[in-house]
BADRENSE-796460 format. One record per atom (N, C-alpha, C): residue in three letters; x, y, z. Coordinates in steps of 0.02 Angstrom, whole numbers, plus 50000, padded with zeros to 5 digits. Layout:
// BADRENSE-796460
AlaXYZ...
END
This chain:
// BADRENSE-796460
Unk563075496057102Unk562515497357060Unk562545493456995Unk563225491556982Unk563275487556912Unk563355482156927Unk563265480256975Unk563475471157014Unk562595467356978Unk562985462256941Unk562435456556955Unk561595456756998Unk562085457457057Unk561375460757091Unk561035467157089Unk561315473257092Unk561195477657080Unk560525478156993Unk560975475456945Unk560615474456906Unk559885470056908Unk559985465756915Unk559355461556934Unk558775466056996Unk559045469657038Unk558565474257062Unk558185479357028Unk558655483657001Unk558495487456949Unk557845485856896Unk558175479156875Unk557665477556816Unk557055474956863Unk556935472256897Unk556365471056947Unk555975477056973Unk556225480456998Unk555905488857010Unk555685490856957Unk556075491856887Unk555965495356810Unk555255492656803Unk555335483756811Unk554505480656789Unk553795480156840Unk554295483256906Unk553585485056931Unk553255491656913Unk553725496156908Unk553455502456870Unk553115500556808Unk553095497956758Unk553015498756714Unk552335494756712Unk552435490656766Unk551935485456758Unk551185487656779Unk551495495056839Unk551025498256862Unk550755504856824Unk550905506356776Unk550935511056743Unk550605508056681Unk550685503556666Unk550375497856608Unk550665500456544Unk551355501756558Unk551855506756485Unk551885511956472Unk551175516856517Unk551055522756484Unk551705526656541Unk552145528356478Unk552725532856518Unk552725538656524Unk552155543356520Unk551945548356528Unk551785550156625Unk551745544856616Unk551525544456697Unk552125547556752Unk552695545856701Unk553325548356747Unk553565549956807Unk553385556156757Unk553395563756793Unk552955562456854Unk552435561856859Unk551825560356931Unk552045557656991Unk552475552656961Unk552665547856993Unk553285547857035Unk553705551757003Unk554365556757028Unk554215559557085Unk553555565857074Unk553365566957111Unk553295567457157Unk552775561957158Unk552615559157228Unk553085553557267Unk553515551657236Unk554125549057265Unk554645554757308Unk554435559957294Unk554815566557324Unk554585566657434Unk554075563457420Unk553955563857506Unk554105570157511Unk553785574657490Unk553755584857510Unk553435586357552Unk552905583557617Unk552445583857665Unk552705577057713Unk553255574457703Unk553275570857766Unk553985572457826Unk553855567957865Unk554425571657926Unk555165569557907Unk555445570857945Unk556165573157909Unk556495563157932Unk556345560457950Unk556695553657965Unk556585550557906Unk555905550857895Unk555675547257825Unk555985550557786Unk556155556257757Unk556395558557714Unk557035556457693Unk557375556057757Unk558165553557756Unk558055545757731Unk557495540857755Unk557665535657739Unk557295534957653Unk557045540457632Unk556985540357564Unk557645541757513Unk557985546057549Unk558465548557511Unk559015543557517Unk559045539557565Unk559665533157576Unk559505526657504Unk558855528657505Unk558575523357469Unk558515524857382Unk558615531257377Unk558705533657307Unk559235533857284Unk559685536457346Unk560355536257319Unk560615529657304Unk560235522257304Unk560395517257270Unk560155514057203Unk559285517557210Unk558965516557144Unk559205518357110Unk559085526157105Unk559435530957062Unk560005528557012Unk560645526157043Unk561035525557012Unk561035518956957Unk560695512757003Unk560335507356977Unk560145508156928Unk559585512056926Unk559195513856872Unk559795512756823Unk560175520556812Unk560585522056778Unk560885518156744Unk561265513556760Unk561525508356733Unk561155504156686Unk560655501056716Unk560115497056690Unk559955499556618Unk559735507456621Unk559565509356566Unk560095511956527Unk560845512156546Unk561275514156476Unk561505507756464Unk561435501056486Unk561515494456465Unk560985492656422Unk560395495056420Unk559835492456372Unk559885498556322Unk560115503856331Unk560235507356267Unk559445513356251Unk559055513756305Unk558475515756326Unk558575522456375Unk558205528256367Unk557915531756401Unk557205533956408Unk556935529256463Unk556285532456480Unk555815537356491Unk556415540556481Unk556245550356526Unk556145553856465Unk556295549056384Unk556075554456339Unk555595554056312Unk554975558756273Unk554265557156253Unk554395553056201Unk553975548056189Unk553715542356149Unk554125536856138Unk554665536356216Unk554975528156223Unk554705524656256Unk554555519456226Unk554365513756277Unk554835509456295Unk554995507056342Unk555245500156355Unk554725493456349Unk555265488456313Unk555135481756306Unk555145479256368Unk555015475056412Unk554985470856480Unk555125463856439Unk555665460756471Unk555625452756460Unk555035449056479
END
């Protein structure tokens, strides 16, 4: 998750969120959400949860290296 690559994913995912969201980080929460797959069948679910358990941590990194938390009201992130 802290590899070179790992990072460079991270920050690529971070700016598609953000890019889709157009900054407003309020959106979050919605978005969490519906990333939850709560109405779908259980294969998909598993291959959601294989797939978080790599963001997730991604994320993590990404954002205690930039010194940023998104998850609190009235931060924005900068995008290169």
């Amino acid at each position: 998750m802290d590899s070179d690559e790992g990072q460079n994913f991270a920050k690529a995912y971070w700016n598609m969120i953000t890019d889709f969201t157009g900054g407003d980080m309020s959106m979050l929460p919605r978005l969490i959400e519906l990333g939850r797959f709560q109405n779908t069948d259980h294969k998909w679910k598993e291959v959601q949860d294989i797939a978080n358990g790599y963001v997730e941590p991604a994320l993590g990194v990404y954002f205690s290296r930039l010194g940023v938390d998104p998850f609190q009201e009235g931060n924005k992130e900068e995008t290169e």
